[in-house]
DRENBA-317707 format. One line per field, with one value per residue (C-alpha): residue in three letters; x, y, z. Coordinates in steps of 0.1 Angstrom, whole numbers. Example, Ala and Ser with C-alpha at 12.3 -4.5 7.8 and 13.67 -1.06 7.14 Angstrom:
<atoms>
resn	(Ala_Ser)
east	(123_137)
north	(-45_-11)
up	(78_71)
</atoms>
This chain:
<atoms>
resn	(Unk_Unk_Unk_Unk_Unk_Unk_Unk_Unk_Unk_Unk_Unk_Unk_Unk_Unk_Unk_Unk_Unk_Unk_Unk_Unk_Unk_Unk_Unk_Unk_Unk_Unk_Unk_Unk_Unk_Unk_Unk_Unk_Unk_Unk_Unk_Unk_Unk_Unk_Unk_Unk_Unk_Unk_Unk_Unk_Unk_Unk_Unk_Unk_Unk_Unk_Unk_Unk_Unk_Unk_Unk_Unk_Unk_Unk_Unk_Unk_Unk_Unk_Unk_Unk_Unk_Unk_Unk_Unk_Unk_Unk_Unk_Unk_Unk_Unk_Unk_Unk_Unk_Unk_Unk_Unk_Unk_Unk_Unk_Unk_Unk_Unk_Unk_Unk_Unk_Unk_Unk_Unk_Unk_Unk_Unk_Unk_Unk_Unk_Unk_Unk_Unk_Unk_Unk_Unk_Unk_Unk_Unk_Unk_Unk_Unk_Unk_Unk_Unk_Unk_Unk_Unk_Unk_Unk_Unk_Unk_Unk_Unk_Unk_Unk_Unk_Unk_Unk_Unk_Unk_Unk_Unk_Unk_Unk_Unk_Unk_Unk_Unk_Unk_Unk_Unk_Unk_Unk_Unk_Unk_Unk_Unk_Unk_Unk_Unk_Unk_Unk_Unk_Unk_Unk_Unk_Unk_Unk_Unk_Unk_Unk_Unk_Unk_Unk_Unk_Unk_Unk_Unk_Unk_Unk_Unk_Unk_Unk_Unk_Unk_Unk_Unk_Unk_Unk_Unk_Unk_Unk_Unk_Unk_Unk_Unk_Unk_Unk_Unk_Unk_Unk_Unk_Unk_Unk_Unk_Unk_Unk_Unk_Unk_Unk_Unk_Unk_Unk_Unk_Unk_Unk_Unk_Unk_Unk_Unk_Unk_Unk_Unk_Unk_Unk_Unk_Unk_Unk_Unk_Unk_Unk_Unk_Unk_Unk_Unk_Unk_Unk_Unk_Unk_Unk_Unk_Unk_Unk_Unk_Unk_Unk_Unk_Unk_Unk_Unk_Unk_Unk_Unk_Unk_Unk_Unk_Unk_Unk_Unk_Unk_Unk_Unk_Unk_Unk_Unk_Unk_Unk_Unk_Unk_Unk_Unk_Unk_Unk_Unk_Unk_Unk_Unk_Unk_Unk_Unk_Unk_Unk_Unk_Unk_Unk_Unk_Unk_Unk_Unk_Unk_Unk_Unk_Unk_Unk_Unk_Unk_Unk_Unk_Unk_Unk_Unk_Unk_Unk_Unk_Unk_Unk_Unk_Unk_Unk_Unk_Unk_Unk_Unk_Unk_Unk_Unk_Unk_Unk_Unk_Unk_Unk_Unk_Unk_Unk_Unk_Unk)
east	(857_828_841_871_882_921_941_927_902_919_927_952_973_994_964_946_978_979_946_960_986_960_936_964_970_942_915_882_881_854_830_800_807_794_770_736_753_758_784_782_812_804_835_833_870_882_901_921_935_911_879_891_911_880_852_875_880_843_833_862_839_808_792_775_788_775_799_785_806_789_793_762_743_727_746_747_743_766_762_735_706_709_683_691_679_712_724_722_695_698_710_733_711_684_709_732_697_688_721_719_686_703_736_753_785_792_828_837_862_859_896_902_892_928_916_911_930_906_875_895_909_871_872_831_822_828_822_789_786_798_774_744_750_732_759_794_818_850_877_886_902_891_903_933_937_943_942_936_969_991_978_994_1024_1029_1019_1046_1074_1068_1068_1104_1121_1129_1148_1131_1143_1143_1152_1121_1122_1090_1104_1087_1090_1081_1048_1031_998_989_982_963_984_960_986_1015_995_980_1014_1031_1002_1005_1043_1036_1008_1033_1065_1083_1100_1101_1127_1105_1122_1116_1121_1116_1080_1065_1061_1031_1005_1019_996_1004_1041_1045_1072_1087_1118_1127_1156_1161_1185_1174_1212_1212_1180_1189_1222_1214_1177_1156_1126_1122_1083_1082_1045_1041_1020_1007_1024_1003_1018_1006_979_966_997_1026_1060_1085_1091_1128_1134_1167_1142_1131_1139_1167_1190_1212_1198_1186_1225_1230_1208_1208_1193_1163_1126_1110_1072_1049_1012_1006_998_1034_1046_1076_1105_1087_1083_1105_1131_1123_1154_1145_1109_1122_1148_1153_1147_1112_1080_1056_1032_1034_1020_995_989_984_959_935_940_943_908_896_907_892_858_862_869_834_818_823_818_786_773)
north	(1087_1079_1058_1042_1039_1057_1073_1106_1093_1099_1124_1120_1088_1093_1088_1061_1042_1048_1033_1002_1000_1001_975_953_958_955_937_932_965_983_955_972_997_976_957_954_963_946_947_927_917_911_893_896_879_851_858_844_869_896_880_864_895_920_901_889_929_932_902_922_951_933_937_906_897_885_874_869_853_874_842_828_863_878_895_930_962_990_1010_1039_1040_1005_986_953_925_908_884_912_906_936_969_984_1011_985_962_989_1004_968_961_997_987_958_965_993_989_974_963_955_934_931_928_946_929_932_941_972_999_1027_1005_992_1029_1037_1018_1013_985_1000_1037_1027_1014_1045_1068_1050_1038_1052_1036_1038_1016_998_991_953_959_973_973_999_1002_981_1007_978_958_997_1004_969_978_1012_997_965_989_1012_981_964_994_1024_1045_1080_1082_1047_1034_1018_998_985_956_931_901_873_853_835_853_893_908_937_968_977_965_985_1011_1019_1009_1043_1064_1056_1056_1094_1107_1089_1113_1081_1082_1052_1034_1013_990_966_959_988_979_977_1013_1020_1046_1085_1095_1072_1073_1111_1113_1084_1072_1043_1020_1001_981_958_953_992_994_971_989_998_994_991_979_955_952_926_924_912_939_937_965_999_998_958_958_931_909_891_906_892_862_866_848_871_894_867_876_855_856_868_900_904_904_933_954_970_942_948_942_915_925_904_911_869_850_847_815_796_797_821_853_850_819_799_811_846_838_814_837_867_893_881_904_882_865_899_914_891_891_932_931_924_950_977_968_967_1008_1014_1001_1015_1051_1043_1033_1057_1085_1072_1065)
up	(979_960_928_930_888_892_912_901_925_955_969_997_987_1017_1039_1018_1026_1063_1062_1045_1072_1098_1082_1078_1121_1126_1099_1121_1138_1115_1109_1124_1095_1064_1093_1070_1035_1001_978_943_924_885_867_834_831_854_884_918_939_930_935_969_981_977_988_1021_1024_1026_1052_1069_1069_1080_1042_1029_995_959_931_899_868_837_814_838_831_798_771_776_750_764_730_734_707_691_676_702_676_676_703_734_757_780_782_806_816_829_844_861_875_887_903_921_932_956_958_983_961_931_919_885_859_829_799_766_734_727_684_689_710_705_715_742_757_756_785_777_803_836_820_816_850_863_840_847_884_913_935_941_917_920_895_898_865_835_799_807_846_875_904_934_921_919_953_969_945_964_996_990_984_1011_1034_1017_1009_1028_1004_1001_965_951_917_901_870_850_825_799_801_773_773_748_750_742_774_785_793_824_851_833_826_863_884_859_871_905_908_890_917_948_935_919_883_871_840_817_802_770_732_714_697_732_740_762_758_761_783_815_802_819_844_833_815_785_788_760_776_805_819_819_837_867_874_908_914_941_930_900_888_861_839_801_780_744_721_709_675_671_688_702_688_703_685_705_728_732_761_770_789_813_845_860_897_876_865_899_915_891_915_946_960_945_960_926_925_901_903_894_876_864_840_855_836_808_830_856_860_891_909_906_919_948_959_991_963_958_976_951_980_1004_973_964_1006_1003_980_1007_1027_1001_989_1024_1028_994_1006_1038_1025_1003_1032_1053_1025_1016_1056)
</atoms>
């Protein structure tokens, strides 16, 4: 593995999650690997779990880390063959060439602008990083994937459910805020390249881009779509058709106990930050269907494999 941007990028799941498995046994056993190496996290959005989860991953490696928050940096040009007289200060090339010049491995967040969806599917920031890097890069999220939270999804089902053939629904939920479609978008592309078909479920307004939509089914009806599942992933995305906007806050798609006794005992994955009572209705969270904080906990040792499988690719 040299960059690690989708799961096109790998390529033997079933292995990358054995490796997981065996940093979660056992997380100090490769520290000598990353012994003398440097890996800088750039946040160009804030963050919790992500920032804390990767750069633990890498102490567990041995690599010495560097987070920077972007709002402390220059603005950056990522448009080729501009006249930078406005308020950008440095292009990409120069600081991507820079950062290479330090870094062993550089890691990367950055949102969508949530105004435009065809800027935003041009996925620009950590494209650029990738064309002009001399050094592997990380997806800590970008403006339309989330591969490090899809990994801990597939990881955190594998752990709490041991049906080979399990019933996965993806369902909206209400917030008051647009929200990126990265999370949604990634967790359908992994569930595709792991075998899984998954029933996406929300107010019809809310479909999700075609292209990570293969494989998978729509259930207009959220009662329908619980019938019997297994595994109930719960994430808030902005719709395609109004961009950018909030349509709906209909608070009958919350997810409650309730909807949750209408499964098979279903597995409730969130990828957090969640609102209380918004999202998901305290009982719901608070309850034995709830995986939430092993999720969140999984997080770390899914980005330690992915830095190990760079590491050792790059040795």
């Amino acid at each position: 593995m040299n960059n690690f941007y989708s799961v096109q990028d790998v390529s033997n799941l079933d292995e990358l999650i054995i490796t997981a498995q065996a940093m979660k046994a056992h997380p100090l056993k490769h520290q000598a690997l990353g012994n003398g190496k440097l890996i800088v996290l750039l946040f160009f959005n804030p963050s919790l779990r992500t920032k804390l989860s990767t750069q633990k991953a890498a102490m567990n490696l041995g690599m010495q880390v560097i987070s920077m928050d972007m709002k402390d940096s220059w603005a950056w040009e990522f448009e080729d063959g501009v006249t930078m007289n406005k308020d950008k200060a440095e292009h990409i090339k120069e600081a991507a060439n820079v950062i290479c010049s330090y870094a062993d491995i550089i890691a990367i967040r950055s949102f969508p602008s949530l105004k435009d969806k065809k800027e935003d599917y041009r996925d620009q920031v950590i494209r650029s990083f990738i064309k002009y890097s001399t050094k592997p890069i990380i997806n800590l999220e970008s403006a339309i994937r989330h591969p490090l939270q899809s990994f801990a999804d597939l990881l955190t089902m594998r752990e709490h459910c041991k049906i080979e053939k399990p019933k996965i629904v993806l369902s909206w939920a209400p917030h008051p805020k647009a929200l990126p479609q990265a999370v949604s978008n990634s967790f359908l592309e992994w569930m595709h390249a792991a075998g899984h078909q998954v029933t996406v479920t929300y107010p019809q307004g809310y479909e999700l881009d075609e292209s990570f939509m293969q494989g998978h089914q729509v259930e207009y009806d959220q009662e329908k779509a619980f019938a019997e599942a297994d595994i109930i992933y719960v994430k808030n995305w902005s719709p395609l058709s109004n961009y950018g906007q909030v349509v709906s806050q209909d608070a009958n798609w919350m997810i409650t106990a309730d909807k949750l006794s209408r499964t098979n005992n279903a597995k409730l994955l969130h990828c957090l930050p969640v609102r209380r009572n918004v999202v998901i209705a305290d009982d719901a969270i608070d309850s034995d269907h709830s995986a939430i904080y092993q999720l969140a906990e999984n997080r770390l040792y899914t980005a330690q494999a992915v830095i190990y499988n760079i590491l050792k690719a790059n040795a």
